[in-house]
C-alpha positions in Angstrom: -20.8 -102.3 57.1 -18.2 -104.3 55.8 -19.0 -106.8 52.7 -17.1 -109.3 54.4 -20.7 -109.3 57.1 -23.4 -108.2 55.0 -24.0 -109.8 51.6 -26.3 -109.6 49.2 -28.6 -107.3 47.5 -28.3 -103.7 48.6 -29.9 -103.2 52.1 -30.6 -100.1 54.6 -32.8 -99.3 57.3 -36.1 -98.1 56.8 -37.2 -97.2 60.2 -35.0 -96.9 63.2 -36.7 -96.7 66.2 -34.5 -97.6 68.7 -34.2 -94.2 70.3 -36.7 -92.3 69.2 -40.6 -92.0 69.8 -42.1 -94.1 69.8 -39.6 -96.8 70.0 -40.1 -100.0 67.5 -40.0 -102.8 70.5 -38.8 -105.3 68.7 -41.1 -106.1 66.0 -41.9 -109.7 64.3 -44.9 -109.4 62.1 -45.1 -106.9 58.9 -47.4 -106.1 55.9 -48.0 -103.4 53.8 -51.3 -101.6 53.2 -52.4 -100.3 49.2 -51.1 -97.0 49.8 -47.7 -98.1 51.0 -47.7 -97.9 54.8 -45.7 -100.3 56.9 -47.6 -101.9 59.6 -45.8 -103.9 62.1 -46.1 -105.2 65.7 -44.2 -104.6 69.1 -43.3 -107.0 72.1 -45.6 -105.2 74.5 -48.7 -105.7 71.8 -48.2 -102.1 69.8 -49.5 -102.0 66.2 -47.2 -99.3 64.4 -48.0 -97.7 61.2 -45.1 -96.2 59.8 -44.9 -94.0 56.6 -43.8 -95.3 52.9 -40.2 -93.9 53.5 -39.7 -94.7 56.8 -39.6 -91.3 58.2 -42.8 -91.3 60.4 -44.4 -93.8 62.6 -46.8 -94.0 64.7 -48.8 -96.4 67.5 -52.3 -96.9 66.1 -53.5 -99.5 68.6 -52.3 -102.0 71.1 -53.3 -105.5 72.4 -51.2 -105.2 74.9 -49.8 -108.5 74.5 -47.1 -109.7 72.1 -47.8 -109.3 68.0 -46.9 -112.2 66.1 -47.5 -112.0 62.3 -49.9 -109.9 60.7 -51.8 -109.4 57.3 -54.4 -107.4 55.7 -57.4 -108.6 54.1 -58.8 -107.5 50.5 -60.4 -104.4 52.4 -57.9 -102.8 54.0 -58.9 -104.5 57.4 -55.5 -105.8 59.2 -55.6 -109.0 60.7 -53.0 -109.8 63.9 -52.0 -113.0 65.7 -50.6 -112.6 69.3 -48.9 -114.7 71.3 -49.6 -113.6 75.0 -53.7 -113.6 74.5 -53.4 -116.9 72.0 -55.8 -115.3 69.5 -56.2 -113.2 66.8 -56.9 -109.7 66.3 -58.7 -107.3 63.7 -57.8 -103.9 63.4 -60.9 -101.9 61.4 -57.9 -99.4 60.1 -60.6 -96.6 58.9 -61.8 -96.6 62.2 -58.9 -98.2 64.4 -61.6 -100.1 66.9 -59.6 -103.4 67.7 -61.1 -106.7 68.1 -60.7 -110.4 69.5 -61.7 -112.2 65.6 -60.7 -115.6 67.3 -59.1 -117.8 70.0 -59.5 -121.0 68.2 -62.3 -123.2 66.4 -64.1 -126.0 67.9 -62.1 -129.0 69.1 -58.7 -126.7 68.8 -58.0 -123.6 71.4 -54.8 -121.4 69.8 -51.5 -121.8 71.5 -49.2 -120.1 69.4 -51.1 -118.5 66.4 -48.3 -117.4 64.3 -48.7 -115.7 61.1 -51.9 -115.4 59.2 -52.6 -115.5 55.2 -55.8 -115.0 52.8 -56.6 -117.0 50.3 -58.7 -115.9 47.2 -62.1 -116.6 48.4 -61.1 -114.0 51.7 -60.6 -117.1 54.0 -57.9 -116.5 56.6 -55.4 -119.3 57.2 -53.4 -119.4 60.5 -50.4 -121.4 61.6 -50.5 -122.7 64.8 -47.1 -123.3 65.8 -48.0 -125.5 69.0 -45.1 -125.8 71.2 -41.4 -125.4 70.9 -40.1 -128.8 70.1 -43.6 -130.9 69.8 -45.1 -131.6 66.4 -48.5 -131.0 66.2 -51.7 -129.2 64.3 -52.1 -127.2 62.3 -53.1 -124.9 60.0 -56.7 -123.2 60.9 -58.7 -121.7 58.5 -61.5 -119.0 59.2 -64.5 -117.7 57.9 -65.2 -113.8 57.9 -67.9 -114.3 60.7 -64.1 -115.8 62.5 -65.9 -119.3 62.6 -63.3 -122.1 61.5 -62.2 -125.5 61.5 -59.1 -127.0 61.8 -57.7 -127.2 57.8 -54.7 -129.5 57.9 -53.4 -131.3 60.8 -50.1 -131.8 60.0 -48.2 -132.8 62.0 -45.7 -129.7 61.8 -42.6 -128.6 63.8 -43.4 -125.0 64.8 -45.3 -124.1 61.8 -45.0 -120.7 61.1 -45.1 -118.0 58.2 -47.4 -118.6 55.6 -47.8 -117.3 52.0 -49.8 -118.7 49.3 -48.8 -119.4 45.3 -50.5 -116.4 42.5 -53.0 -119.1 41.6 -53.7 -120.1 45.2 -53.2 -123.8 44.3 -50.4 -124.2 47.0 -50.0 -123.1 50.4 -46.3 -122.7 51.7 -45.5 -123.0 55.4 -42.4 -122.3 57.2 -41.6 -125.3 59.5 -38.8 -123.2 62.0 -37.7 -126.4 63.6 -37.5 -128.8 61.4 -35.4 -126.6 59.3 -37.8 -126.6 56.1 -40.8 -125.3 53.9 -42.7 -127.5 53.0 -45.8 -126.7 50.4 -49.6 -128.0 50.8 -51.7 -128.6 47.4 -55.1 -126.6 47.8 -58.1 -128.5 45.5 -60.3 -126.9 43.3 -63.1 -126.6 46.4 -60.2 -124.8 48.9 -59.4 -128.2 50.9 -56.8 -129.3 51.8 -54.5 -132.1 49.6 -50.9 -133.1 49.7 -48.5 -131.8 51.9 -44.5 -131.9 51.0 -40.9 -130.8 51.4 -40.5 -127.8 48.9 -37.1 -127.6 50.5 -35.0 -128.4 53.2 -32.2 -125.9 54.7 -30.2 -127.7 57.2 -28.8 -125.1 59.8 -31.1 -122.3 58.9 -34.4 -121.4 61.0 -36.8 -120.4 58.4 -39.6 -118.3 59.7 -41.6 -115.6 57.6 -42.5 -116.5 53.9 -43.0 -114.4 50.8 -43.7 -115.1 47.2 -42.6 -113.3 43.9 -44.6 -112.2 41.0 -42.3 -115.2 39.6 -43.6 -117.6 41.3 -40.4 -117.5 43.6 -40.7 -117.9 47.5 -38.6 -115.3 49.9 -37.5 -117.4 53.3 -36.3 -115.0 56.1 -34.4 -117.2 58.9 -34.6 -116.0 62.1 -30.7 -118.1 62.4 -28.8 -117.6 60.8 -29.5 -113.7 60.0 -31.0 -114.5 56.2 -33.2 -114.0 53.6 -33.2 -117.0 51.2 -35.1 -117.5 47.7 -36.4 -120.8 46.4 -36.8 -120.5 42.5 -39.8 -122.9 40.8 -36.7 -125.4 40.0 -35.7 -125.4 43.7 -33.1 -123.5 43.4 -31.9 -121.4 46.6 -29.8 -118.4 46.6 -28.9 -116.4 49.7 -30.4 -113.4 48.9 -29.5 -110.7 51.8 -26.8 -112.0 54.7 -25.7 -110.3 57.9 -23.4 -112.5 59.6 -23.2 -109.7 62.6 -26.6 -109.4 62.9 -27.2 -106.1 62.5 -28.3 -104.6 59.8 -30.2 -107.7 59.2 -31.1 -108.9 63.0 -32.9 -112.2 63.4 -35.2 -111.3 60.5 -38.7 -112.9 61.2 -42.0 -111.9 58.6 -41.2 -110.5 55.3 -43.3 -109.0 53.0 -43.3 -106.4 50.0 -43.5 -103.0 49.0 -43.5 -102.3 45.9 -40.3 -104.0 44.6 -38.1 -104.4 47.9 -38.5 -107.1 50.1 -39.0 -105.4 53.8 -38.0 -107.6 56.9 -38.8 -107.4 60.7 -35.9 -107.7 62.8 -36.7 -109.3 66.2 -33.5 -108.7 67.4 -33.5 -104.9 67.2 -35.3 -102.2 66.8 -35.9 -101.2 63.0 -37.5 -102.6 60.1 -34.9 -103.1 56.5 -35.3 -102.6 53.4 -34.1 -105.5 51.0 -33.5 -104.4 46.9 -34.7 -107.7 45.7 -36.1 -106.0 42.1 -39.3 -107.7 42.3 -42.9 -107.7 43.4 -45.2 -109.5 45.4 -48.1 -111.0 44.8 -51.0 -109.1 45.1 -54.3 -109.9 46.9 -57.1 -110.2 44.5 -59.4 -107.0 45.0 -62.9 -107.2 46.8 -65.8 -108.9 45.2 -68.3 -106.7 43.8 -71.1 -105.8 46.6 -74.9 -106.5 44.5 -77.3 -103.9 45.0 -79.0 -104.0 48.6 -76.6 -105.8 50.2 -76.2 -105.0 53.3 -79.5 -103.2 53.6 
């Protein structure tokens, strides 16, 4: 495409499915599993896995609702929020059995569970982006059992992606329409402290989040067609740009492989592939089981 639309670090499609079977129905949420594979949701509730190079996918199970963002958890399990059921999902991958893990925690029913995140301890932390144009709670965090309690209030303006700093001391949140990310301080005992602008981007609809091994944070906008990154001085530089929306279509979760940035494109039908030169952070790997347990 001409350089005069697309800007940026190289970009290409990884997986085009807007012909072939099975089609990719416009998918929002992405992640990436240890070996590679690229797992991302459809509009009719289809969980796709799709091969390392793009070449293969396939539909492993379905909620038949609408996937939102997605995330895996330190073993292997992925972890789904949709918007039609208001809940989230888990999908046992060595098994594929599909679950309801929660609609809410006491004194807060979901209404738009958005994107969910671990932490270190294997907590799962889920935006709530409440309703288009109302402020309200909140960021949810559950246990593994899928009990929970409501972790910070807010108020936010359609929060939605999450992604958490290497040390797990901050928690970044994508606030779509108020037109920033803003960054809440996590104490020593996994509570919740301070919450803050870590930058503001008049114009610019940020939705999914994603953080660099250096310390950076990736912002796709879903408007205009974008991926941003905020250095650690503040700094933002555009990093990928289609101004036709195209090859880079309403871009909404982001999230690595290896060292390309991979976005979902809610406006089309295929997943791209961003040369950003850099990894993610990793999850930290399972705690050791102690003998017997389990028995």
């Amino acid at each position: 495409m001409n350089d005069e639309v697309v800007s940026g670090v190289p970009m290409s499609v990884l997986c085009d499915g807007a012909v072939t079977e099975p089609r990719l129905s416009h998918p929002e949420g992405i992640a990436v599993d240890a070996d590679g594979f690229v797992w991302c949701g459809g509009e009719r509730g289809e969980i796709y896995r799709i091969t390392p190079d793009g070449s293969r996918r396939e539909v492993v199970a379905s909620t038949d609702g609408f996937c939102l963002g997605m995330a895996f958890d330190r073993f292997g399990d992925l972890f789904v929020c949709d918007q039609k059921h208001a809940a989230v999902f888990k999908l046992q991958t060595s098994s594929g059995k599909l679950e309801l893990f929660a609609d809410g925690v006491p004194g807060h029913r979901f209404r738009i569970p958005n994107y969910p995140a671990f932490d270190a301890a294997g907590r799962l932390f889920v935006s709530d982006s409440w309703e288009f144009g109302t402020p309200g709670p909140g960021i949810v965090v559950l246990q593994p059992d899928g009990t929970g309690e409501v972790w910070h209030s807010g108020p936010f303006t359609f929060a939605n992606g999450l992604a958490f700093s290497a040390d797990g001391t901050r928690l970044y949140v994508a606030e779509t329409f108020r037109h920033a990310v803003s960054v809440i301080d996590v104490d020593e005992h996994g509570a919740a402290g301070a919450k803050r602008d870590l930058v503001t981007l008049p114009g610019a609809y940020p939705d999914g989040l994603a953080v660099g091994e250096d310390g950076s944070v990736f912002v796709s906008c879903y408007q205009p067609s974008q991926v941003l990154r905020v250095a650690a001085d503040g700094t933002v530089d555009v990093v990928g740009e289609d101004l036709s929306a195209h090859l880079l279509a309403h871009p909404t979760n982001v999230a690595f492989q290896g060292d390309a940035l991979l976005a979902a494109n809610l406006g089309r039908w295929h997943v791209t592939k961003l040369e950003v030169g850099l990894r993610g952070v990793p999850l930290p790997p399972p705690a050791p089981t102690s003998p017997g347990a389990g028995s």
